[in-house]
Backbone as CSV, one residue per row, in Angstrom:
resi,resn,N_x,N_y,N_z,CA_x,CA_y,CA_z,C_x,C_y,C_z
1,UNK,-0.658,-2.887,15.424,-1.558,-3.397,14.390,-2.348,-2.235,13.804
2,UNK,-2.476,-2.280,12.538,-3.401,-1.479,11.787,-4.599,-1.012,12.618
3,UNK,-5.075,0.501,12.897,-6.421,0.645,13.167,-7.738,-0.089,11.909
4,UNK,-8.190,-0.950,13.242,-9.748,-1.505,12.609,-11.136,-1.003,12.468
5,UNK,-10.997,0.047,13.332,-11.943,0.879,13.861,-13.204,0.880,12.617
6,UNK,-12.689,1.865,11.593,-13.305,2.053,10.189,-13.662,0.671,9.516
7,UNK,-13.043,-0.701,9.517,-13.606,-1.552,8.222,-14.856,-1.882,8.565
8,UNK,-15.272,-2.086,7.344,-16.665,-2.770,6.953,-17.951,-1.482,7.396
9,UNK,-17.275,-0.410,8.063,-18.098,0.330,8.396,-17.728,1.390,8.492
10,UNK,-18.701,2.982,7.996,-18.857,4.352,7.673,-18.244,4.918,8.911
11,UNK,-16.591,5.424,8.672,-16.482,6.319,10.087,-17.107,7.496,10.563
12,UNK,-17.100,7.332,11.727,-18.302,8.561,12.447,-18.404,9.664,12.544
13,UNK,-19.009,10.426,11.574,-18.717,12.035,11.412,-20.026,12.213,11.024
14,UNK,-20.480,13.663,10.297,-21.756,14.260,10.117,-21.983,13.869,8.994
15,UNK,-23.539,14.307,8.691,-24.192,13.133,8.068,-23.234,13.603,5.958
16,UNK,-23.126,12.162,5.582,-22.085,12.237,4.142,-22.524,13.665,3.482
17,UNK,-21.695,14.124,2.803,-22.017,14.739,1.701,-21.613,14.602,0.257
18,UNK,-21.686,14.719,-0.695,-21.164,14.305,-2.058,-20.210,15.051,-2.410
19,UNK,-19.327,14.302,-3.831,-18.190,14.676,-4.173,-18.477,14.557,-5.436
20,UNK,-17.501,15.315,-6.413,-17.990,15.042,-7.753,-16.701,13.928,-8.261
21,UNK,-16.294,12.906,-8.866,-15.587,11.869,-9.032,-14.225,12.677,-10.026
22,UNK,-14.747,14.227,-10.429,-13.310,14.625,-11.240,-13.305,15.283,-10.218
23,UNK,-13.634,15.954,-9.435,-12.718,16.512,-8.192,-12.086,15.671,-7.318
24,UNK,-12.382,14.462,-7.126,-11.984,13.298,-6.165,-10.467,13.344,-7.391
25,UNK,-10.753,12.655,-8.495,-9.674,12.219,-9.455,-9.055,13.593,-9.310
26,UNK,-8.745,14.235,-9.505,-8.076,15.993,-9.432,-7.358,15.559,-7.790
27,UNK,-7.828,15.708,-7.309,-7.390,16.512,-6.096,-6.196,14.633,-5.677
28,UNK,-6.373,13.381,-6.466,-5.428,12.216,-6.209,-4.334,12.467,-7.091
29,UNK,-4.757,12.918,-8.248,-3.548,13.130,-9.262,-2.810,14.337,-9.040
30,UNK,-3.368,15.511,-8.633,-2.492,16.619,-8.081,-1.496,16.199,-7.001
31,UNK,-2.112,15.354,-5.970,-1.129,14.914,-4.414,-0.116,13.261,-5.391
32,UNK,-0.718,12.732,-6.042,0.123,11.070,-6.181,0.937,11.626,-7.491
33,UNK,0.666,12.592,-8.180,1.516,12.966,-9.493,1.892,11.247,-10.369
34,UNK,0.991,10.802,-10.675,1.055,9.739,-11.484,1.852,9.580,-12.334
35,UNK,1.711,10.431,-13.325,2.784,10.591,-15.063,4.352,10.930,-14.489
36,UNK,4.709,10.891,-13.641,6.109,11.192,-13.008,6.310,9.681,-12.646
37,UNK,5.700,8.602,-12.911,6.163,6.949,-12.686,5.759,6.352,-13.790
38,UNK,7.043,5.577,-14.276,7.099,4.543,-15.006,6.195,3.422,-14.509
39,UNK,5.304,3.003,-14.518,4.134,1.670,-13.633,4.091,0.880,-14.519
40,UNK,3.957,-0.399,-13.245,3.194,-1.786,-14.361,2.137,-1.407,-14.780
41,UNK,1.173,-0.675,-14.449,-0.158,-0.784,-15.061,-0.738,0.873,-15.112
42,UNK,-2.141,1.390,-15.535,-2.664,2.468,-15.532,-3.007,2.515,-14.151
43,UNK,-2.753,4.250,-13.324,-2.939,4.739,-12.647,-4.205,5.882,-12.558
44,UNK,-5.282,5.878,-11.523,-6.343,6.276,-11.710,-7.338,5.724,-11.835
45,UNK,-8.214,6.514,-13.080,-9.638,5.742,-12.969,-9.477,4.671,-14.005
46,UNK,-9.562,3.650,-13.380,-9.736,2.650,-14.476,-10.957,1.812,-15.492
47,UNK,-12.313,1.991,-13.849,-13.790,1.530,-14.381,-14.056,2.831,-14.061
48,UNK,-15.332,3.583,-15.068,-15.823,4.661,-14.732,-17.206,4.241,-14.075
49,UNK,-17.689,5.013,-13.618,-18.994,5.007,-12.966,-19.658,6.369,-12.364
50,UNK,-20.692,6.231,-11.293,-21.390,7.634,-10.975,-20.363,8.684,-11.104
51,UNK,-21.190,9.567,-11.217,-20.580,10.798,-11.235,-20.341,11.744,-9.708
52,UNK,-21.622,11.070,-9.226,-21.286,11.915,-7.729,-21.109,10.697,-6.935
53,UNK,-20.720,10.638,-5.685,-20.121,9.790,-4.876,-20.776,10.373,-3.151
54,UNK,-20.699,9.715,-2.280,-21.224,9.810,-1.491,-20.594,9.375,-0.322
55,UNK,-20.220,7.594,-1.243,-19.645,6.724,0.038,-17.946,6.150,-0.643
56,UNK,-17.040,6.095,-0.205,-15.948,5.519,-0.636,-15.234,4.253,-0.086
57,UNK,-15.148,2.550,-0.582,-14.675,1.753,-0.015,-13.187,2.185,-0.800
58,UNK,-12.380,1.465,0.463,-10.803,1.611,0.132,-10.142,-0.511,0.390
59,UNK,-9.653,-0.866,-0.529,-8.611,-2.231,-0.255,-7.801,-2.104,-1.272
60,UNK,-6.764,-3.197,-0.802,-5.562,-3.228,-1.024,-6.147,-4.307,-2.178
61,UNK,-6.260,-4.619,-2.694,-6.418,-5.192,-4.287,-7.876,-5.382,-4.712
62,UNK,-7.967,-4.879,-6.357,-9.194,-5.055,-6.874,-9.628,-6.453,-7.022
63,UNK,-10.783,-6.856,-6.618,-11.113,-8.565,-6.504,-12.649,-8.651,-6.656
64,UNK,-13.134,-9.573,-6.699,-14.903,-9.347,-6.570,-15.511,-9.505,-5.676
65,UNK,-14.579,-9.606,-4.275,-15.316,-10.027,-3.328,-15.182,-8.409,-2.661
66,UNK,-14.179,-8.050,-2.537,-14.131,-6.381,-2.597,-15.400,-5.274,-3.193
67,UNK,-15.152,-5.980,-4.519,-16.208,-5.010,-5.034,-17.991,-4.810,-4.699
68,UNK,-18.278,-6.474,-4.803,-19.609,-6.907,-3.692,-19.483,-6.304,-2.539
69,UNK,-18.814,-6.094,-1.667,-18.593,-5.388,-0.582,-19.362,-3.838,-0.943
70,UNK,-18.264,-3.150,-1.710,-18.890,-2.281,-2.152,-20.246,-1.950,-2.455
71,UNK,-20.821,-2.609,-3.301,-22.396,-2.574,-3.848,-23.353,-3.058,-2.427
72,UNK,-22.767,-3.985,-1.507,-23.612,-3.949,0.078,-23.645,-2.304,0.764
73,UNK,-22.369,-2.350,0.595,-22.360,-1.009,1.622,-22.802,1.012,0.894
74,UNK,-23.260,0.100,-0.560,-23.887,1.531,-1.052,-22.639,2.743,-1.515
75,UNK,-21.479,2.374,-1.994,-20.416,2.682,-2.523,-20.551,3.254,-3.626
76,UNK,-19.899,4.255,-4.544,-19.960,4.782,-5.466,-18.526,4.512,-5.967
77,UNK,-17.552,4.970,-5.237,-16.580,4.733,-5.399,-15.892,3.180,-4.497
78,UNK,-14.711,2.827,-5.657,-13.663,1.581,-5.162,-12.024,2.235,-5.121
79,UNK,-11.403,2.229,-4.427,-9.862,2.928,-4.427,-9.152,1.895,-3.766
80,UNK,-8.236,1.424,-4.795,-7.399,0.401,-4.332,-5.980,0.993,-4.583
81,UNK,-4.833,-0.781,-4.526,-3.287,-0.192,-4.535,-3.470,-0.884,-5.635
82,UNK,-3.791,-2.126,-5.629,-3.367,-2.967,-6.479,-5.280,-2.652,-7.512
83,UNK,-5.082,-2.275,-9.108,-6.246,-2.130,-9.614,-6.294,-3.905,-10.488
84,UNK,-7.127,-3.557,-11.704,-7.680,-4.788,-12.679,-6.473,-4.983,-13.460
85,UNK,-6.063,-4.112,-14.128,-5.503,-4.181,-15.691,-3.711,-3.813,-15.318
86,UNK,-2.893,-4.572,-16.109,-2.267,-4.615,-15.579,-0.890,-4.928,-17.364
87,UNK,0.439,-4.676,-17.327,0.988,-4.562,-18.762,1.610,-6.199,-19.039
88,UNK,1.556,-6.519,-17.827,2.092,-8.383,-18.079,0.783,-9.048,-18.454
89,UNK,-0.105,-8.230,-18.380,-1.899,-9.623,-18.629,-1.741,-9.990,-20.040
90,UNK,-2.657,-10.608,-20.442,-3.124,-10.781,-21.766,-3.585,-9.719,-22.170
91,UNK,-3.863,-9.266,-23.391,-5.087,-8.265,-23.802,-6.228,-8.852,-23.684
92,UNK,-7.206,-7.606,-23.688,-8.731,-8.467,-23.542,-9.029,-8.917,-22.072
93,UNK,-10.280,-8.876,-22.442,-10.688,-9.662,-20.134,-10.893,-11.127,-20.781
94,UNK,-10.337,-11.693,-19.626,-10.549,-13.091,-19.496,-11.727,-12.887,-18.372
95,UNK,-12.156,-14.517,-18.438,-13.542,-14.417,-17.731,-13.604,-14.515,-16.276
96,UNK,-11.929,-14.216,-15.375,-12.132,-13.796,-14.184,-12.353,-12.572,-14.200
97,UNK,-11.775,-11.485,-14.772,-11.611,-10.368,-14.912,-12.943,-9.919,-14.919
98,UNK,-13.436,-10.441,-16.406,-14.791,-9.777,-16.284,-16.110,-9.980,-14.852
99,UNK,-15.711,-10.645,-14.758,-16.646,-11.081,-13.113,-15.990,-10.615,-12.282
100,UNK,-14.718,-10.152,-12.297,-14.288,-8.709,-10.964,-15.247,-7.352,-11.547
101,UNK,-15.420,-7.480,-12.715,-16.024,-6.333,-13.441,-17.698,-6.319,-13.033
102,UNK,-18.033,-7.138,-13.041,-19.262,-7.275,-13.119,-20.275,-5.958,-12.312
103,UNK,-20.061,-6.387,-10.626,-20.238,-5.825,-9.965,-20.205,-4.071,-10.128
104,UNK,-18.657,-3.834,-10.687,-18.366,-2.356,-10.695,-19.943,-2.041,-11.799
105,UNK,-19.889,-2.558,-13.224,-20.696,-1.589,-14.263,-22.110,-2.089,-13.757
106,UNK,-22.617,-3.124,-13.107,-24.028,-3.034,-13.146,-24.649,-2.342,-11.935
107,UNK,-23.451,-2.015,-10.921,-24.000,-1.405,-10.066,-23.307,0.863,-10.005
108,UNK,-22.950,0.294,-11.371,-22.195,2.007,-11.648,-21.439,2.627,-10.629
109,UNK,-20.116,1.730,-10.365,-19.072,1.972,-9.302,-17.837,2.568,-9.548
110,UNK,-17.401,3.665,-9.512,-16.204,4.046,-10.037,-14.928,2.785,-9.324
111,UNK,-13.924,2.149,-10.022,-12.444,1.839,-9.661,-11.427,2.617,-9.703
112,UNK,-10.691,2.968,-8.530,-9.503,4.026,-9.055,-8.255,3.485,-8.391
113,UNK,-7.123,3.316,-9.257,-6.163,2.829,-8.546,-5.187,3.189,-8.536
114,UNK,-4.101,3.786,-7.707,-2.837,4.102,-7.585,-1.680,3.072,-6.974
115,UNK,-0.793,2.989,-7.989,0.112,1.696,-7.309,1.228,2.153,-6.804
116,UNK,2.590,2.340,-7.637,3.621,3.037,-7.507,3.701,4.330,-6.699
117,UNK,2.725,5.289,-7.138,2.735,6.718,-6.484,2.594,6.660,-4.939
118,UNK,1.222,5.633,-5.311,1.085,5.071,-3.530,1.967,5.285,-2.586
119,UNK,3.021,3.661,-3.114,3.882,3.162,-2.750,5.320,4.660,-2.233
120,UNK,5.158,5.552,-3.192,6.475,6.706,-3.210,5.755,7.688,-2.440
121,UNK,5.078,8.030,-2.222,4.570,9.524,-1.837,5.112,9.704,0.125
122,UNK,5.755,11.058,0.238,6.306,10.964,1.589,5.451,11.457,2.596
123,UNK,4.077,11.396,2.343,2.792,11.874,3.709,2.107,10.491,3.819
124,UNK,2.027,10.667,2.262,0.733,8.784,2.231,0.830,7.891,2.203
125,UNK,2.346,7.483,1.567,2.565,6.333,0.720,2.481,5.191,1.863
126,UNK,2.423,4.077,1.472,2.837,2.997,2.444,4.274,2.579,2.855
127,UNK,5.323,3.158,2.110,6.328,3.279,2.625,6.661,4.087,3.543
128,UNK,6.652,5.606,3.754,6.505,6.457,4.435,5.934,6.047,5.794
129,UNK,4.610,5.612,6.037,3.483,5.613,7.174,4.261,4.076,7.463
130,UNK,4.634,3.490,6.962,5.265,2.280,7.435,6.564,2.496,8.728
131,UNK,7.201,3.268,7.639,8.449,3.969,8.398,7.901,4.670,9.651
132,UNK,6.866,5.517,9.774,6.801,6.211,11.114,6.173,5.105,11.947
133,UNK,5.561,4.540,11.439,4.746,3.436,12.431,5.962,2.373,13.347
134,UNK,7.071,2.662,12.678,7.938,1.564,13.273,9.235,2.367,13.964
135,UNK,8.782,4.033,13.853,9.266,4.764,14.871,10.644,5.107,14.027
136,UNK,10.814,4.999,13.063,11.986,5.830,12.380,11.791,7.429,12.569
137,UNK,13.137,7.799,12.423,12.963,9.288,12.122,14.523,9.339,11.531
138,UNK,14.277,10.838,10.969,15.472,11.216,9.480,14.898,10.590,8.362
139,UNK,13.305,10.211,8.214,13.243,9.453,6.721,13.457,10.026,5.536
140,UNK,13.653,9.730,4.422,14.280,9.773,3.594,13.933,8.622,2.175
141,UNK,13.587,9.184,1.144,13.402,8.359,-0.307,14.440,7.499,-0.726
142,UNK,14.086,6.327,-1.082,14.580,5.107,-1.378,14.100,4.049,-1.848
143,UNK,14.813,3.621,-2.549,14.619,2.444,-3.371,14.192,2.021,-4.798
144,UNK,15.364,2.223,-5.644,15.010,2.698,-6.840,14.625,1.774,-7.567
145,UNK,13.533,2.606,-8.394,12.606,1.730,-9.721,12.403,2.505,-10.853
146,UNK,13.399,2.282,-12.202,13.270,2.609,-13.042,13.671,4.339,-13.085
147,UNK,14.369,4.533,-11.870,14.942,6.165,-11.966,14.409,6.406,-10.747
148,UNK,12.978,6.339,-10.278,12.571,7.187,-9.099,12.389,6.111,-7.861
149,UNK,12.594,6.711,-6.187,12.640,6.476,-5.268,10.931,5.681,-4.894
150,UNK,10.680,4.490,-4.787,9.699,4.573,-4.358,9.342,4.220,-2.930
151,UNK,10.473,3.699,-1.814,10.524,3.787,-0.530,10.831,4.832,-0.007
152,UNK,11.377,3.839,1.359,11.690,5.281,2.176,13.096,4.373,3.045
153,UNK,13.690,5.041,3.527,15.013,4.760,4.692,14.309,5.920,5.885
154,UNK,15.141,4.833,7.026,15.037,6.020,8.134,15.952,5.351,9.010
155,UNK,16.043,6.326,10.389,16.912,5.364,11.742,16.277,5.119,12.923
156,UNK,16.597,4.586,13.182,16.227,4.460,14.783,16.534,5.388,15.242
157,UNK,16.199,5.999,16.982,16.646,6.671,17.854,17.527,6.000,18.684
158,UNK,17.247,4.745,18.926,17.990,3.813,20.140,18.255,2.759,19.175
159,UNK,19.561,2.082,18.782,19.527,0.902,18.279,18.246,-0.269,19.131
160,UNK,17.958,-1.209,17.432,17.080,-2.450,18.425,17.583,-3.523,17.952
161,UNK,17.472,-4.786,18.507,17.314,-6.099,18.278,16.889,-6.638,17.364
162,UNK,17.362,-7.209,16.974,16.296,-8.641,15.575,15.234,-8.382,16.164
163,UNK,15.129,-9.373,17.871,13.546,-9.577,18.184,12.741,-8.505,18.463
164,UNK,13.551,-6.879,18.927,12.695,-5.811,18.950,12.102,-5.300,17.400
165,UNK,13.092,-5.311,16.356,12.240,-5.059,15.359,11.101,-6.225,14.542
166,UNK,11.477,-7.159,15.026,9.986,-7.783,14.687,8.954,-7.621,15.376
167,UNK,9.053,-7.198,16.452,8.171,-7.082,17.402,7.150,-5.687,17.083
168,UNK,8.515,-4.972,16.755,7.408,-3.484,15.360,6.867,-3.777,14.623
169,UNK,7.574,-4.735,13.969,6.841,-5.084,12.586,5.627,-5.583,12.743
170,UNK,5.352,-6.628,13.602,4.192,-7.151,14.049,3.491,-6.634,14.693
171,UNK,3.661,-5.475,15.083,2.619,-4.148,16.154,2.176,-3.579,14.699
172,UNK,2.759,-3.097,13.988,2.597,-2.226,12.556,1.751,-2.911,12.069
173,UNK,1.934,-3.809,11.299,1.400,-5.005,10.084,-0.285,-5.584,10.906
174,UNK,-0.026,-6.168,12.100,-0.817,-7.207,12.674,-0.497,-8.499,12.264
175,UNK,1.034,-8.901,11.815,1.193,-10.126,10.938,3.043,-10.374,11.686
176,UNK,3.004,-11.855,12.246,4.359,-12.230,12.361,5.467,-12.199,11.359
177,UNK,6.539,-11.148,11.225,6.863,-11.285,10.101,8.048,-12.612,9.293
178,UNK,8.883,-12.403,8.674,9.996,-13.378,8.480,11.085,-12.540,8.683
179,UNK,11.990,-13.202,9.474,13.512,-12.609,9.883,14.156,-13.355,9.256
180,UNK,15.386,-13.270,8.179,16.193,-13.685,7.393,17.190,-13.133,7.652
181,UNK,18.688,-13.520,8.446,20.033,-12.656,8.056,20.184,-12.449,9.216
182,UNK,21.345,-11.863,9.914,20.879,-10.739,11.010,22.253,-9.793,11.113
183,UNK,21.811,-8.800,11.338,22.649,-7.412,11.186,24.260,-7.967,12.422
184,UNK,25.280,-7.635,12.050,26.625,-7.623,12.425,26.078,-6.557,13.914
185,UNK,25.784,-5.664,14.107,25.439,-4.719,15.270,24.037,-4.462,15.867
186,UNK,23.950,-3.611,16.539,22.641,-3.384,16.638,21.513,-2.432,15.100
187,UNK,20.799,-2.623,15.270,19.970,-2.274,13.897,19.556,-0.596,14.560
188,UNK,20.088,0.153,13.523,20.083,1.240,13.705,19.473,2.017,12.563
189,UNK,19.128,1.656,11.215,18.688,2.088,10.247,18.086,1.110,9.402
190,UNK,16.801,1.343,8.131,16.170,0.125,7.823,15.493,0.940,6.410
191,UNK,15.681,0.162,5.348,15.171,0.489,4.135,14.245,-0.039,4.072
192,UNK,12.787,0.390,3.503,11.500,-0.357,3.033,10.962,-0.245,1.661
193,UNK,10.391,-0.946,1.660,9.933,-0.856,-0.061,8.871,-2.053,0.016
194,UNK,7.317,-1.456,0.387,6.498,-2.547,0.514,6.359,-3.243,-0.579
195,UNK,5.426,-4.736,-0.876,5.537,-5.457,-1.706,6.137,-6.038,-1.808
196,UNK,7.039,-6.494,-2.699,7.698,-7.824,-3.507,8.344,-6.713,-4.253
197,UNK,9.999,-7.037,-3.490,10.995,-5.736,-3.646,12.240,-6.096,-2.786
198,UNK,12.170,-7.823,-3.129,13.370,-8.323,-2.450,14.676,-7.820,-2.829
199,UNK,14.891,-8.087,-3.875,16.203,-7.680,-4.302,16.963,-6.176,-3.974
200,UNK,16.068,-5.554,-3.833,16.704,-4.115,-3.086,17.467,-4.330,-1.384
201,UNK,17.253,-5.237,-1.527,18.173,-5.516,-0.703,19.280,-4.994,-0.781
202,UNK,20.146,-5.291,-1.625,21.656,-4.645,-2.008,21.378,-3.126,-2.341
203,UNK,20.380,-2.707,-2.252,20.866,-1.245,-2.409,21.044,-0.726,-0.960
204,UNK,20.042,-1.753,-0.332,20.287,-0.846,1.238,21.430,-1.593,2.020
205,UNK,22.670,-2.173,1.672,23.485,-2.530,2.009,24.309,-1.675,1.084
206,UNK,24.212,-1.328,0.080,25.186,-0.640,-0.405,25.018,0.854,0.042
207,UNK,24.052,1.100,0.672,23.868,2.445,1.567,24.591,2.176,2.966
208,UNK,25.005,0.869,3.284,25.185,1.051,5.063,24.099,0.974,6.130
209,UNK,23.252,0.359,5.552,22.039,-0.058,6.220,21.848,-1.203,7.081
210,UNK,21.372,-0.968,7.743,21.612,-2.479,8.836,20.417,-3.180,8.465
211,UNK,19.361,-2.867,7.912,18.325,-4.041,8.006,17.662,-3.766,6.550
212,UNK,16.524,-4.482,6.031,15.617,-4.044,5.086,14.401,-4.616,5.129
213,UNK,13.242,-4.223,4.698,11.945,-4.752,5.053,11.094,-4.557,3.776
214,UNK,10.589,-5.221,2.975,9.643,-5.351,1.973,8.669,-6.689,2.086
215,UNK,7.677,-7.300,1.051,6.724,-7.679,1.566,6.829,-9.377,2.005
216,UNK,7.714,-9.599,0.444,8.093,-11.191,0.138,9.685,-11.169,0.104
217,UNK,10.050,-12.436,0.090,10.991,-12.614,0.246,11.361,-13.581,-1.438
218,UNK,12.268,-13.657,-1.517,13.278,-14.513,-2.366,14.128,-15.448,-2.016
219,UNK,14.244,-16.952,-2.843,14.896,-18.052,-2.285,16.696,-17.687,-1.869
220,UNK,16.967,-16.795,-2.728,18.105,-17.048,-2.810,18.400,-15.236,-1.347
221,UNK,17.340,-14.685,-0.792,17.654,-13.675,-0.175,18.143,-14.590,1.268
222,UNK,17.812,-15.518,1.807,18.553,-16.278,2.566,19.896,-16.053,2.472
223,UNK,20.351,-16.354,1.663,22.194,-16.244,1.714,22.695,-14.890,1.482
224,UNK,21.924,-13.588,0.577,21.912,-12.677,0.721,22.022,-12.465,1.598
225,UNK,21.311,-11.861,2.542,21.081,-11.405,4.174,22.121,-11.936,4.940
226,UNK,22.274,-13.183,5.146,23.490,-13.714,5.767,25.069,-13.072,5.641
227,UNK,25.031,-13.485,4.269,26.688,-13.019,3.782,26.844,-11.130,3.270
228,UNK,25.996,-10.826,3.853,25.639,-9.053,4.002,25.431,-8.478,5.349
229,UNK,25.628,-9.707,6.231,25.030,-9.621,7.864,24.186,-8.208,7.718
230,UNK,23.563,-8.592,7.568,22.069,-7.430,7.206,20.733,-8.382,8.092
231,UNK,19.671,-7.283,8.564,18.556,-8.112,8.607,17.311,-8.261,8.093
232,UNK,17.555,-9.041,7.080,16.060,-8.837,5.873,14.643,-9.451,6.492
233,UNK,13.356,-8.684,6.282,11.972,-8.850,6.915,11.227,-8.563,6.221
234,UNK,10.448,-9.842,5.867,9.964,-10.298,5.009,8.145,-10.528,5.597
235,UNK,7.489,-8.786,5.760,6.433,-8.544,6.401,4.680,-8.842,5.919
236,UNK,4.694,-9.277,4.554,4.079,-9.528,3.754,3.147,-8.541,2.808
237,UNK,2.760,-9.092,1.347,3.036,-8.318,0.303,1.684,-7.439,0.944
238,UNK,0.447,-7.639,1.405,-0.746,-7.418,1.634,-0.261,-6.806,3.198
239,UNK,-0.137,-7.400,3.727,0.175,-6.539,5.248,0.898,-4.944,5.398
240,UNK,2.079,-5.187,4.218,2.383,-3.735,4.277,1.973,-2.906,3.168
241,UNK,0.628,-2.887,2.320,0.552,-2.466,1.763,-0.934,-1.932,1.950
242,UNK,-1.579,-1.957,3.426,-2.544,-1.668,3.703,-2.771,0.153,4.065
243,UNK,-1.775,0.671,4.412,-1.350,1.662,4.950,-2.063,2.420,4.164
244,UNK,-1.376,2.499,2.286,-1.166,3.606,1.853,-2.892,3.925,1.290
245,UNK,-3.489,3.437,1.069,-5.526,3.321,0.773,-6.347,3.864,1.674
246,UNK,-5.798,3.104,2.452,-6.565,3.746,4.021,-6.446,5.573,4.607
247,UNK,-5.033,5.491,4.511,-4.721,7.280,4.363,-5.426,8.304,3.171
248,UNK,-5.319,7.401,2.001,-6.268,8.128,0.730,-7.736,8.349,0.901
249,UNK,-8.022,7.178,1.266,-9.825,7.549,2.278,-9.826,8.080,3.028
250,UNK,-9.074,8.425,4.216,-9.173,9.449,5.418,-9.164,10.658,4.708
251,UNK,-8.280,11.221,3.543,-8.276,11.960,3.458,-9.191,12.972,2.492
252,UNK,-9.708,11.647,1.627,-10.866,11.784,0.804,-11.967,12.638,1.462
253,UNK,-12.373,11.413,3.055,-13.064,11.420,3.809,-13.358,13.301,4.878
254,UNK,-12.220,13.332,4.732,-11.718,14.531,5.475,-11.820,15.810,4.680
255,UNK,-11.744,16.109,3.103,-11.823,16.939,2.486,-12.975,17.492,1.775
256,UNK,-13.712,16.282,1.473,-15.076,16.191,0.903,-16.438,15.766,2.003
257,UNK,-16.059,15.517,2.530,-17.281,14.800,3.694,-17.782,13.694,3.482
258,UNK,-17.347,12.931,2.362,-17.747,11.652,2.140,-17.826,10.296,3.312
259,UNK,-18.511,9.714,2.944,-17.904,8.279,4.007,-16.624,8.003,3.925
260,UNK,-15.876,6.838,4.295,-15.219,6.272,3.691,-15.414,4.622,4.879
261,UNK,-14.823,3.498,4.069,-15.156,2.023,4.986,-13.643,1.753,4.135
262,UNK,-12.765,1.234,5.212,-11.641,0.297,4.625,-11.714,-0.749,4.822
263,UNK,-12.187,-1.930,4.223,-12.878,-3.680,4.028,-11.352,-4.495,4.054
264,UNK,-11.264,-5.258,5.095,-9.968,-5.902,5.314,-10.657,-7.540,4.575
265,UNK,-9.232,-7.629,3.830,-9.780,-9.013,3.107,-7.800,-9.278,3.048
266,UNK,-7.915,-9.669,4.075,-6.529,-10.596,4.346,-5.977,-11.997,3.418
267,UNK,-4.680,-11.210,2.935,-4.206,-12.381,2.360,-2.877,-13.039,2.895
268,UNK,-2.959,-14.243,3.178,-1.600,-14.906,3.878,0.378,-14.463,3.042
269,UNK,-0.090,-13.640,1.621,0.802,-13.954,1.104,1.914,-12.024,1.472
């Protein structure tokens, strides 16, 4: 299960020091290389706010109960996966939107969000840290979107079981996952691609892959998985996508001296 240690509260180091919010933004866009992904939405800063920073909350989607969080715990900065604005919305804020907003401008909170890069990057991403957490090694980029890799593949050392790799999955995540399909042999290799990224399925069968793991599943990946004797795991969209935020604050945390608090706001989906 995810370390809890850090949420809701300032991990324990010497007393904060400040950051300036274009060196924070600099030093994410130099490591996540943003403009190298095609994205649903803008990457980065999306709400501006202070200029210096102090304290940094990190979650996995921008929301208002997140952001209140923030303004309790004396936050300057918000760094999520999932940000506000997005290329399928409407134009214009509708009046949930603006009340996710609220919070950020009256309490002058920077939002910064990285989705895709997140998701691709081979130290941070949540694909990557997914993969080691579940004890792969040989990893390797995968899973294509729009030209570039934004997972990862890896293998086992020892083939495992259906029930041993759920049993990772659910040590990793903190969440029972869904087993769909099941591999012809023992599971010896496993493509990921957190989120809602069912359909890649067939790429990691068309690699020779024995299993695949992303967040949600699809009606019709049932018969997929089956008639691919593959084993698809279906770990959830929020569970595996906690990884890659949390590493961006450690490291925030670690370079600048800032706080950082990662606020778990669990979603079933």
């Amino acid at each position: 299960m995810p370390d809890d240690t850090n949420a809701d509260r300032p991990k324990s180091r010497p007393a904060n020091q400040m950051a300036q919010i274009t060196d924070i933004l600099s030093t994410l866009d130099e490591l996540l290389k943003p403009s190298e992904f095609d994205d649903l939405g803008p990457n980065g800063l999306q709400v501006p706010g202070a200029e210096e920073v102090t304290r940094v909350v990190t979650g996995v989607s921008a929301r208002r109960e997140l952001h209140e969080r923030a303004v309790e715990l004396g936050a300057q900065l918000v760094l999520v996966h999932h940000g506000l604005f997005w290329k399928f919305h409407p134009t214009g804020l509708t009046p949930l939107v603006a009340e996710r907003l609220r919070p950020l401008l009256v309490h002058d909170i920077n939002l910064v969000a990285y989705h895709l890069p997140l998701d691709a990057h081979p130290e941070v991403g949540n694909n990557a840290l997914l993969a080691r957490a579940l004890g792969c090694v040989e990893r390797a980029p995968f899973g294509d979107y729009k030209g570039r890799a934004i997972g990862c593949r890896g293998r086992f050392p020892e083939p495992l079981t259906r029930d041993e790799l759920g049993a990772r999955v659910h040590a990793a995540t903190g969440r029972e996952p869904l087993l769909l399909g099941k591999s012809a042999t023992g599971i010896r290799s496993i493509g990921i691609v957190s989120g809602s990224a069912a359909d890649t399925l067939h790429e990691a069968a068309a690699l020779g892959l024995d299993a695949f793991l992303t967040g949600e599943p699809r009606e019709h990946i049932t018969a997929d998985a089956e008639e691919l004797a593959m084993t698809f795991v279906a770990a959830g969209h929020y569970a595996t996508e906690t990884f890659g935020v949390r590493a961006l604050g450690e490291l925030l945390a670690d370079r600048f001296g800032v706080d950082h608090v990662f606020v778990e706001l669990s979603n079933p989906v």
